[in-house]
C-alpha positions as CSV (number, residue, x, y, z in Angstrom):
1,X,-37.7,-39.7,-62.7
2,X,-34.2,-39.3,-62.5
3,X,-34.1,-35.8,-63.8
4,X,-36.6,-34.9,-60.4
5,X,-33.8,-36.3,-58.1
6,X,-31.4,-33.5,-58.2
7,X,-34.3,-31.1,-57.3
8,X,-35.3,-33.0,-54.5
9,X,-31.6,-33.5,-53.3
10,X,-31.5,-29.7,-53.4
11,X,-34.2,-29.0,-52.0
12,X,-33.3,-31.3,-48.9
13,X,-30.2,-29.5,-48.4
14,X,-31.8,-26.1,-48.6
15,X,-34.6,-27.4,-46.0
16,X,-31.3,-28.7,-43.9
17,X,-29.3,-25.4,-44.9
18,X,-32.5,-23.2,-43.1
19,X,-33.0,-25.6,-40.1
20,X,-29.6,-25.0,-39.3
21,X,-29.5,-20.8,-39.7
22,X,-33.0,-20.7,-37.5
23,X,-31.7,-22.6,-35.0
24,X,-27.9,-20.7,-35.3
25,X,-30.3,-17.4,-34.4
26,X,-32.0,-19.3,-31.8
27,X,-29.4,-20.6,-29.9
28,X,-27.6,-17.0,-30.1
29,X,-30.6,-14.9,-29.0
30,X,-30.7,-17.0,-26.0
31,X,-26.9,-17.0,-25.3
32,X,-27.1,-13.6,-25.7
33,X,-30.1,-12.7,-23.4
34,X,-28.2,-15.0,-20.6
35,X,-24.5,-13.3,-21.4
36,X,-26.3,-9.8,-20.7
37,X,-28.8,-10.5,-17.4
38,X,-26.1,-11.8,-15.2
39,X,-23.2,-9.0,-15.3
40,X,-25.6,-6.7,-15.8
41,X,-27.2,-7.9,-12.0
42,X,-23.4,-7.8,-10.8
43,X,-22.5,-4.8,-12.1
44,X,-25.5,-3.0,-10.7
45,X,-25.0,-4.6,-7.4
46,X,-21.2,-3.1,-6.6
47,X,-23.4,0.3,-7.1
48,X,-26.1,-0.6,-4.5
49,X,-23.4,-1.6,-1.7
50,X,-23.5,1.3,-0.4
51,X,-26.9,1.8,-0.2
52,X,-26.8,-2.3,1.2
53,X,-24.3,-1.3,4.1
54,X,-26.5,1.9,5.3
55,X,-29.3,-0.3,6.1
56,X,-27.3,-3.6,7.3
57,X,-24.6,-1.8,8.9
58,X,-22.2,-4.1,7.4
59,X,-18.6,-3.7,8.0
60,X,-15.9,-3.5,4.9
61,X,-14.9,-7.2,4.6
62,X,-18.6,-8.4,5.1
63,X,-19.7,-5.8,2.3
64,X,-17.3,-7.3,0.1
65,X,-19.0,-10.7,0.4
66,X,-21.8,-10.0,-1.0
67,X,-19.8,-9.9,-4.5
68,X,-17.7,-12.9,-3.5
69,X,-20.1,-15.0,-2.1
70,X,-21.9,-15.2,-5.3
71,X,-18.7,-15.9,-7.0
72,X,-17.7,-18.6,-4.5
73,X,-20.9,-20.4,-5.1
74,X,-20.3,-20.2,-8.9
75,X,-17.2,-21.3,-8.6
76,X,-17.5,-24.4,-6.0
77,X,-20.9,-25.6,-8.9
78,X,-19.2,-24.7,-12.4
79,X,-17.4,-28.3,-12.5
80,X,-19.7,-30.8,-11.6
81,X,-22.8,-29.2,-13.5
82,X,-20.9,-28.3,-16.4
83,X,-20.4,-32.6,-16.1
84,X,-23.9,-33.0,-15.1
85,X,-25.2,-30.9,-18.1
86,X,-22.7,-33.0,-20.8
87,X,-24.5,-36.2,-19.3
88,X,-28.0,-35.3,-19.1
89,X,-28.5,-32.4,-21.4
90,X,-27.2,-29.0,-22.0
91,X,-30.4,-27.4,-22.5
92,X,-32.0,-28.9,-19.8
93,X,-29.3,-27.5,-17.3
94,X,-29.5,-24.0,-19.0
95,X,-33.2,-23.7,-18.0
96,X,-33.3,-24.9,-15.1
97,X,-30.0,-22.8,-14.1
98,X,-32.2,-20.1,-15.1
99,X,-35.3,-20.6,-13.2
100,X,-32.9,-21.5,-10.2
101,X,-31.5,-17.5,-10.8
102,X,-34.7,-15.6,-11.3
103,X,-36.0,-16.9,-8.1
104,X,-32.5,-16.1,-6.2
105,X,-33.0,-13.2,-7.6
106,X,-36.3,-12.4,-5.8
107,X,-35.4,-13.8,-3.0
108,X,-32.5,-11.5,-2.3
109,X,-35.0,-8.2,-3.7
110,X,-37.1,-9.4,-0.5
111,X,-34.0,-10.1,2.0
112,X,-34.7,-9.1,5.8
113,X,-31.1,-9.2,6.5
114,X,-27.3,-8.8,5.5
115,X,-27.3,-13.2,5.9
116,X,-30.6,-13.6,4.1
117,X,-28.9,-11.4,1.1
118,X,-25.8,-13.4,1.3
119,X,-27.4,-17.2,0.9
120,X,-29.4,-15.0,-1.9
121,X,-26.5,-14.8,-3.5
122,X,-25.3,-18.1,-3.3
123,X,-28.2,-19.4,-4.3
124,X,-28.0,-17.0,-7.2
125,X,-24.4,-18.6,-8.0
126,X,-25.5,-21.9,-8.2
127,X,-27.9,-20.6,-11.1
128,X,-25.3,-19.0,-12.8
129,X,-22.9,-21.9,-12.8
130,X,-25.5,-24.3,-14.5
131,X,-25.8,-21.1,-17.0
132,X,-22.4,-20.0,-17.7
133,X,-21.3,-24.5,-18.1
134,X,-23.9,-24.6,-21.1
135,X,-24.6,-21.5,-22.9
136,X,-21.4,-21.4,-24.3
137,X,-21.1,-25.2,-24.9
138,X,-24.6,-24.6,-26.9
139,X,-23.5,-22.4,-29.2
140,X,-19.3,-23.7,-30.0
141,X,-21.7,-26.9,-30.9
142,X,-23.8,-25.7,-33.5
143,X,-21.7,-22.9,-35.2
144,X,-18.9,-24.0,-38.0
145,X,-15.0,-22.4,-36.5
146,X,-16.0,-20.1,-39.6
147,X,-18.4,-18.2,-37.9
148,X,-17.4,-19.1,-34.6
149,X,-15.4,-15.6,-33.7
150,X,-18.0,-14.0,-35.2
151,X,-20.7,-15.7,-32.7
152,X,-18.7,-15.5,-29.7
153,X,-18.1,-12.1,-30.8
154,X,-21.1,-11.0,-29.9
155,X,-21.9,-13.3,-27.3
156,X,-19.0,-11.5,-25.1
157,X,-20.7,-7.9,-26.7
158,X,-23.4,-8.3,-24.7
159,X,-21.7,-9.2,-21.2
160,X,-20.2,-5.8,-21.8
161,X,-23.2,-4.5,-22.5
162,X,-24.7,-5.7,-19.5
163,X,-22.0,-4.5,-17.7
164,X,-22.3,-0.8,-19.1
165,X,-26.3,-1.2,-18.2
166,X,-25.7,-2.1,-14.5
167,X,-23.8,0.6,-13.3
168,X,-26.0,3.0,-15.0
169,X,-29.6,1.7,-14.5
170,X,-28.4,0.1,-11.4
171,X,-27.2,3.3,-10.4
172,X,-30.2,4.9,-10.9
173,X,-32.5,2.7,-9.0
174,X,-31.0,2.9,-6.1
175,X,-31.1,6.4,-6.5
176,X,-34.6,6.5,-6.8
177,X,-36.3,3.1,-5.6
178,X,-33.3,1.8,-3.1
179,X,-31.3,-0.9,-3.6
180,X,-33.9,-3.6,-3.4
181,X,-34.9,-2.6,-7.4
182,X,-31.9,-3.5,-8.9
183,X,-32.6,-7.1,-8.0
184,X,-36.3,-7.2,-8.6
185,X,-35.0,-5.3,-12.3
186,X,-33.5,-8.8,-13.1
187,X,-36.6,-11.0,-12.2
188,X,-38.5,-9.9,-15.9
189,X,-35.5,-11.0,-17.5
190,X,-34.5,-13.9,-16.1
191,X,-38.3,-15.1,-17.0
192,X,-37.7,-13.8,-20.1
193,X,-34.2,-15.7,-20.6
194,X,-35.8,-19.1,-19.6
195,X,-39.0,-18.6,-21.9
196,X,-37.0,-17.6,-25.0
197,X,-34.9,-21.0,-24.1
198,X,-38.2,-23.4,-23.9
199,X,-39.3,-22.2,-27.0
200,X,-37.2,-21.7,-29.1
201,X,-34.2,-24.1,-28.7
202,X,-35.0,-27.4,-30.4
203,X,-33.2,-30.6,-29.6
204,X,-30.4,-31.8,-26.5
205,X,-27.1,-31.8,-26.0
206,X,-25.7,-34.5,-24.2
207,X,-22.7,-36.4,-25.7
208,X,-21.6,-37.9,-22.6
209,X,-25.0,-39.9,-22.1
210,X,-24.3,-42.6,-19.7
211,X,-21.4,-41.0,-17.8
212,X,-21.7,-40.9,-14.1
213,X,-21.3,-37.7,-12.0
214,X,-17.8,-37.6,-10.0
215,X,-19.2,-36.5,-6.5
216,X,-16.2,-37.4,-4.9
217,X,-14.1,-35.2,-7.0
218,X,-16.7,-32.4,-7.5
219,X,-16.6,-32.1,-3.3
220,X,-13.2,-32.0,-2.6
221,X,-12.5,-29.4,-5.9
222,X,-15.6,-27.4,-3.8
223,X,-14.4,-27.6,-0.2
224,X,-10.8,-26.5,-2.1
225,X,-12.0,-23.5,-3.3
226,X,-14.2,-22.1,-0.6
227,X,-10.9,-22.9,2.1
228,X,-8.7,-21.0,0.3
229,X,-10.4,-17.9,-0.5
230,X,-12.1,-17.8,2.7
231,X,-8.2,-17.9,3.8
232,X,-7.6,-15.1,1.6
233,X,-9.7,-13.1,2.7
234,X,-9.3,-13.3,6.2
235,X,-5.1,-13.1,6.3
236,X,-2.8,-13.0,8.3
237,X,-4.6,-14.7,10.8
238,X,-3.2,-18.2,11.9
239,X,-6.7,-19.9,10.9
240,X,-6.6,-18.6,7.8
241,X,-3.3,-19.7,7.0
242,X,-4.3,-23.0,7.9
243,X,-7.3,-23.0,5.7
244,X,-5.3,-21.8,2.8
245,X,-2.7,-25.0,3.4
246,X,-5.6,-27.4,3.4
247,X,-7.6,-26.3,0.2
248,X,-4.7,-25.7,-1.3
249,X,-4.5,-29.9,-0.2
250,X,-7.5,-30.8,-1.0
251,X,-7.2,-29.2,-4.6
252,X,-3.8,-31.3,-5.2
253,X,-6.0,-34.4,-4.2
254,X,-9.0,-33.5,-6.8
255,X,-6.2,-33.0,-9.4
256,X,-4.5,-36.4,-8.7
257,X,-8.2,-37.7,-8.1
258,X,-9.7,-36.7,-11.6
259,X,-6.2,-38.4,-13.3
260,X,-7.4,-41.6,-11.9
261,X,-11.5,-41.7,-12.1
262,X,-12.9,-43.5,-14.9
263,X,-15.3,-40.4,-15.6
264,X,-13.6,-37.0,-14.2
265,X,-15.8,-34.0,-13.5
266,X,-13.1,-32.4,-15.3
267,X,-10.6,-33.7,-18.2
268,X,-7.2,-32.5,-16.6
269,X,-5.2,-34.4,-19.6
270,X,-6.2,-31.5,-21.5
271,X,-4.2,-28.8,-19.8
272,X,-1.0,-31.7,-20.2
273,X,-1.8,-32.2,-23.6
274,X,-3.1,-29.2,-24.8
275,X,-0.5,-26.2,-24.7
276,X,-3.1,-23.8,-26.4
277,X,-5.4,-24.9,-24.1
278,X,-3.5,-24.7,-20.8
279,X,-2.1,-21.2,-21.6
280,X,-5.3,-19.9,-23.2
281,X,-6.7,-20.7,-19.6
282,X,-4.2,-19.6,-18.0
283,X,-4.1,-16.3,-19.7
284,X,-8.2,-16.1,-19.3
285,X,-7.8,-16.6,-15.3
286,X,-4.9,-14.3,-14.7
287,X,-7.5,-11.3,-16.4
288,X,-10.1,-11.9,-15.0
289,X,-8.1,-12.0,-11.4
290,X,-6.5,-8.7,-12.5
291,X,-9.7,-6.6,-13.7
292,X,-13.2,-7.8,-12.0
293,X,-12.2,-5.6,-8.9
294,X,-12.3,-2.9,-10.5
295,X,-15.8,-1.7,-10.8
296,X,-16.5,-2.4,-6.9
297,X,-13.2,-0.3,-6.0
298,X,-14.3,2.5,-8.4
299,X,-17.6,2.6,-7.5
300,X,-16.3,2.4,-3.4
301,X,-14.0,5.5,-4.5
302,X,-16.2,7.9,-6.6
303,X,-19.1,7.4,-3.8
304,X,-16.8,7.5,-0.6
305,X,-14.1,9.8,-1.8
306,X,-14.9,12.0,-4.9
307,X,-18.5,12.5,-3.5
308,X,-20.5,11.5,-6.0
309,X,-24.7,9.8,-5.8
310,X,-24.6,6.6,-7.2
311,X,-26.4,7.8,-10.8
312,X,-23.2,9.7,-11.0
313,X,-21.3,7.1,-10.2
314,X,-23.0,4.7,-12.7
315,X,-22.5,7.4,-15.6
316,X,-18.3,7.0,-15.0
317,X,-18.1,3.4,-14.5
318,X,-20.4,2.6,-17.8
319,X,-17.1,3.8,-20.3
320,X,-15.6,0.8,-19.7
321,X,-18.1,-1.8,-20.9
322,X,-19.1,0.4,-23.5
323,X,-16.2,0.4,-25.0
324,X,-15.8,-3.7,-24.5
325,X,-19.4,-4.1,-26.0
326,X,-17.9,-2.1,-29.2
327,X,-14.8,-3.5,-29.5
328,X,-15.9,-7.0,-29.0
329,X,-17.3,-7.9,-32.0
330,X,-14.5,-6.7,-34.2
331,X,-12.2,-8.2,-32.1
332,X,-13.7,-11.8,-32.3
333,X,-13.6,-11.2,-36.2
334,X,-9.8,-10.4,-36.1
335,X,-9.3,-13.6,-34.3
336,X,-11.0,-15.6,-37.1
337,X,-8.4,-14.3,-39.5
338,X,-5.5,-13.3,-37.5
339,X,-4.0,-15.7,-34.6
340,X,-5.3,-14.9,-31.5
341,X,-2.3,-15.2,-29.6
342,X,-1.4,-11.4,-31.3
343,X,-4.9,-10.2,-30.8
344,X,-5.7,-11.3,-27.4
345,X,-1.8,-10.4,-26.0
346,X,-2.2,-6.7,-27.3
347,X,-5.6,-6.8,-25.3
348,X,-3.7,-8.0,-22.5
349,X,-1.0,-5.3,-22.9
350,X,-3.4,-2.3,-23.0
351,X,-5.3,-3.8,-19.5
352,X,-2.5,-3.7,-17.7
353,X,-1.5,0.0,-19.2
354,X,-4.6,1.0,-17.9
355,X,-5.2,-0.8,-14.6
356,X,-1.2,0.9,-14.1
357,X,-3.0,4.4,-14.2
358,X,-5.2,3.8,-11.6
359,X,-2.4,2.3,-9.4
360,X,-2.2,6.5,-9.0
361,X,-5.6,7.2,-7.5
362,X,-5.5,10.3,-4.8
363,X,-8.5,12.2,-3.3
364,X,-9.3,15.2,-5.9
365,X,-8.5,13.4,-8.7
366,X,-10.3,14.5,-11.9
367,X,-12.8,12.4,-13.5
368,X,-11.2,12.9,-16.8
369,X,-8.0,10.9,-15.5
370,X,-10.4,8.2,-14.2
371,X,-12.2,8.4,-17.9
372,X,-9.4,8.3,-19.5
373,X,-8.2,5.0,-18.0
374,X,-11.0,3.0,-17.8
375,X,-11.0,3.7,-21.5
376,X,-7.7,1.9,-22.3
377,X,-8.9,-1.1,-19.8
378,X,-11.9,-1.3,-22.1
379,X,-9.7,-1.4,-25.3
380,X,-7.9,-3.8,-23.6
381,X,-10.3,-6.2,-22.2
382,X,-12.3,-5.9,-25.1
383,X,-8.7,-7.4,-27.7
384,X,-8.6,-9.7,-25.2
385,X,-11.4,-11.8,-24.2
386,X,-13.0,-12.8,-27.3
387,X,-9.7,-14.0,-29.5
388,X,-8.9,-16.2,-25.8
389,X,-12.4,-17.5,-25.7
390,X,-12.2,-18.4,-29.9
391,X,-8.4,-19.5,-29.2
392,X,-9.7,-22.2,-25.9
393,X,-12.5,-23.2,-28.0
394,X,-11.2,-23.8,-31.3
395,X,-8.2,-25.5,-29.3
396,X,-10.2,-28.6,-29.0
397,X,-12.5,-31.2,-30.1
398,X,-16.0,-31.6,-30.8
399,X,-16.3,-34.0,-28.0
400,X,-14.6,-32.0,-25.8
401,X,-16.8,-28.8,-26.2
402,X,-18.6,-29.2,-22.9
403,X,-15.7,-29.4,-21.2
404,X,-13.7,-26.7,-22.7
405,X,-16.9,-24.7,-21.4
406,X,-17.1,-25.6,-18.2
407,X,-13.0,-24.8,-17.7
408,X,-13.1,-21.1,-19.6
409,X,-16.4,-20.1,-17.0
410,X,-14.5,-22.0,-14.2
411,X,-11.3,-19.6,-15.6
412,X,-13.4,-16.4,-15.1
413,X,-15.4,-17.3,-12.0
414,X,-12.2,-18.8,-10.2
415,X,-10.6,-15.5,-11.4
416,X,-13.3,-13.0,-10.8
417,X,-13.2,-14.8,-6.7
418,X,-9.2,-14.2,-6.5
419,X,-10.0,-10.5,-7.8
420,X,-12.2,-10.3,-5.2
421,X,-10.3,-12.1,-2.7
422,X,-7.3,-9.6,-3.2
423,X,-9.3,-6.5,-2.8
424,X,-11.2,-8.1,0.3
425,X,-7.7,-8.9,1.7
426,X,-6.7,-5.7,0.9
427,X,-9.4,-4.0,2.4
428,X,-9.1,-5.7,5.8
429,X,-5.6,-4.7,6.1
430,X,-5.6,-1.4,5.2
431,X,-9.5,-0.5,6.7
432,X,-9.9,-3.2,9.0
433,X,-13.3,-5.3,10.0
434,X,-14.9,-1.8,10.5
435,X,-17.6,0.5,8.2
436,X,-16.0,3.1,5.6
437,X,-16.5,6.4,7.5
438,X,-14.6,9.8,7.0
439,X,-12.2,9.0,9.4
440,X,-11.2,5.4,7.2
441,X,-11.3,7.6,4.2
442,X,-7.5,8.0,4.3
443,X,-6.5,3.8,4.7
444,X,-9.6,3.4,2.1
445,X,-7.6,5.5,-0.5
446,X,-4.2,3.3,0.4
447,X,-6.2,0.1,-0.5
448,X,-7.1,1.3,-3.6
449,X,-3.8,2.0,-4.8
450,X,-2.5,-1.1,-3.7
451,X,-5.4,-3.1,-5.4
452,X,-4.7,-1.6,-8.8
453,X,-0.9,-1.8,-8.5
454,X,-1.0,-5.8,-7.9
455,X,-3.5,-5.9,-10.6
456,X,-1.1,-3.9,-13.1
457,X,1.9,-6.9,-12.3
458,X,-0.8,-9.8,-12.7
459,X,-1.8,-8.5,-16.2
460,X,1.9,-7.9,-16.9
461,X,2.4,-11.5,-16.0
462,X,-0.4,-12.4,-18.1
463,X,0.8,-11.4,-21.1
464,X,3.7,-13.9,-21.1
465,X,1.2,-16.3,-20.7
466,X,-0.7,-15.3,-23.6
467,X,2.3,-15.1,-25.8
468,X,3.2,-18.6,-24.7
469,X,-0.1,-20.4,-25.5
470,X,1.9,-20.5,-29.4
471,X,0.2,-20.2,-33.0
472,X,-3.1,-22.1,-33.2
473,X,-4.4,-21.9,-36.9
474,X,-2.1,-25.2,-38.1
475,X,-3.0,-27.1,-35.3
476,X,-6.8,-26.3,-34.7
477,X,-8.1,-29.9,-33.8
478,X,-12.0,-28.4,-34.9
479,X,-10.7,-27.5,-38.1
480,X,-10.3,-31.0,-39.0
């Protein structure tokens, strides 16, 4: 009898050992499927917008809102549902963040008008914020900081890889079927992404069970947000201005606010206490405010001003994220044995090299230039993103996974709106409320430049911000 209890003991652990490696594969197939349907979607929409202002007539700054406004919407919903999802399930967030998406997603496919389209796409960034706040929670929670790089490695692989598939296939249906396709081409996979999720992931995640929601603190963080890049975007107006000074108010307030609650929508203490934290976000929202302009400018540019069908266009834009999907997984195993802080700054380095080059845009120039730089802003982005996202997560604790989560999508979104909100405001000074016609051609081409030029400085303040994040191996808190 006591010579049989070893083998049972092993054979436990093995039964343990292969519970554990199906559902590692589960929870990564679905984070994958999720990390690829929605930039794929916005990717392939900043190719449609031209074919979306012929029939809406929209002018320049309303065309632009159809990009922001789903990025607003993520951005006001990230916080409180990345709370809401730590209190009463992860999973349970996920799918229904997913089933809130899909039908978004058919909604705007069927859209009558430019307004129906837009609350289509805030409908469509509510969905995504209850997406993006758990996915990545999900999976930090059941892979080891061993294989962690590795996992978000590939995670962030097939964003890019979304993002070389939209401007492509999103390029070429609207070529061929209009813009309306590239939304109804999501609809299969957002079904897809939610089955895959019912089936296959086993268990909850909830570790803060019992919490309450901060309403308070979730609206005046919301109403904070939408104020100031609504502000943004309409400058130099006087009402503007005065909607930048009071979200700018009401975001001091939520700050203070959360310091105070008993149960904060968001854990400020860890940006004080945490300096790989604060910088590693810091570094993630300076990028993203520096690069996700760029496909919609390129794809304005190469359509308006080189002359080229929006299947052409598509084929140009999809270097970049191939490169990131190919990079990405090697770079997320570099920051598993090297400190990220090397990794990711280098990545930061080469983005602004390359977002520098297109600071030099002019009608006629050659694709090969264009090539050539989005190239080095692949490298770049690719050396960057997934040693920041293993350096934010393996910054903190178990318990504080969901949180951690909830700030590096509320880093991107918050980014990806200021990106937009500086290449709206650009557009209205230099174009004005009025449709992109040969005559705007000229002010169109100005805007660009300037776009890319205040991008290059942000990533070249960036990078002092990933160097200052410090060395993270020693002091790694999941390590323990």
């Amino acid at each position: 009898m006591g010579l049989s209890e070893p083998g049972l003991d092993i054979t436990g652990m093995e039964k343990r050992s292969l519970a554990d490696e199906a559902l590692k594969r589960a929870v990564l197939i679905v984070a994958s499927v999720s990390a690829f349907v929605t930039p794929f979607l916005a990717a392939a929409t900043n190719v449609a917008l031209p074919g979306i202002q012929a029939q809406f007539n929209m002018d320049a700054v309303l065309l632009a809102w159809v990009a922001t406004s789903y990025l607003l919407s993520t951005a006001v919903f990230i916080l409180p549902f990345g709370k809401a999802a730590d209190i009463y399930g992860r999973k349970k967030m996920y799918v229904w963040g997913m089933a809130v998406f899909t039908a978004a997603t058919l909604f705007a496919a069927l859209a009558a008008s430019s307004y129906q389209l837009l609350f289509a796409r805030v409908l469509q960034g509510a969905g995504s914020a209850m997406i993006f706040s758990t996915s990545m929670a999900i999976l930090t929670s059941v892979f080891p900081p061993t294989e962690r790089g590795k996992a978000i490695g590939i995670t962030v692989a097939m964003v890019y890889i979304g993002l070389s598939a939209g401007p492509f296939l999103g390029g070429a249906l609207t070529y061929y079927f209009t813009w309306r396709s590239v939304f109804g081409a999501v609809v299969p996979l957002g079904i897809l992404a939610g089955f895959l999720s019912v089936k296959y992931l086993k268990g909850e995640w909830a570790d803060a069970r019992g919490e309450k929601l901060d309403l308070v603190g979730s609206a005046a963080y919301g109403a904070g947000i939408v104020l100031i890049i609504h502000g943004v975007a309409g400058l130099p107006s006087t009402v503007s201005i005065w909607e930048i000074v009071i979200g700018i108010s009401l975001f001091l307030a939520f700050c203070i606010w959360e310091l105070r609650v008993k149960w904060p929508v968001f854990n400020l203490e860890l940006f004080v206490t945490n300096r790989a934290f604060a910088f590693s976000s810091l570094a993630a929202l300076v990028n993203y405010s520096a690069t996700w302009a760029v496909t919609l400018l390129l794809s304005l540019y190469l359509q308006y001003i080189e002359g080229l069908d929006p299947r052409s266009t598509g084929l140009v834009l999809v270097v970049q994220p191939l490169i990131m999907a190919a990079f990405s997984p090697l770079a997320g195993r570099l920051s598993d044995r090297i400190e990220p802080q090397k990794v990711a700054s280098a990545g930061m380095a080469l983005t602004a090299l390359g977002l520098l080059g297109l600071a030099f845009l002019k009608p006629g120039t050659s694709l090969t230039y264009i090539i050539a730089n989005l190239l080095v802003l692949g490298l770049g982005f690719a050396f960057f993103s997934s040693p920041n996202m293993n350096a934010i997560m393996s910054s903190v604790d178990k318990r504080f996974y969901g949180i951690a989560a909830s700030a590096t999508a509320s880093m991107r979104i918050i980014g990806q709106m200021f990106s937009m909100g500086i290449a709206t405001l650009v557009l209205s000074w230099y174009v004005g409320r009025v449709e992109i016609t040969p005559a705007q051609y000229p002010a169109f081409v100005k805007s660009v430049e300037a776009a890319f030029l205040i991008f290059a400085l942000l990533c070249g303040l960036g990078i002092f911000a990933s160097l200052a994040r410090g060395k993270l191996r020693a002091e790694s808190p999941a390590d323990k």
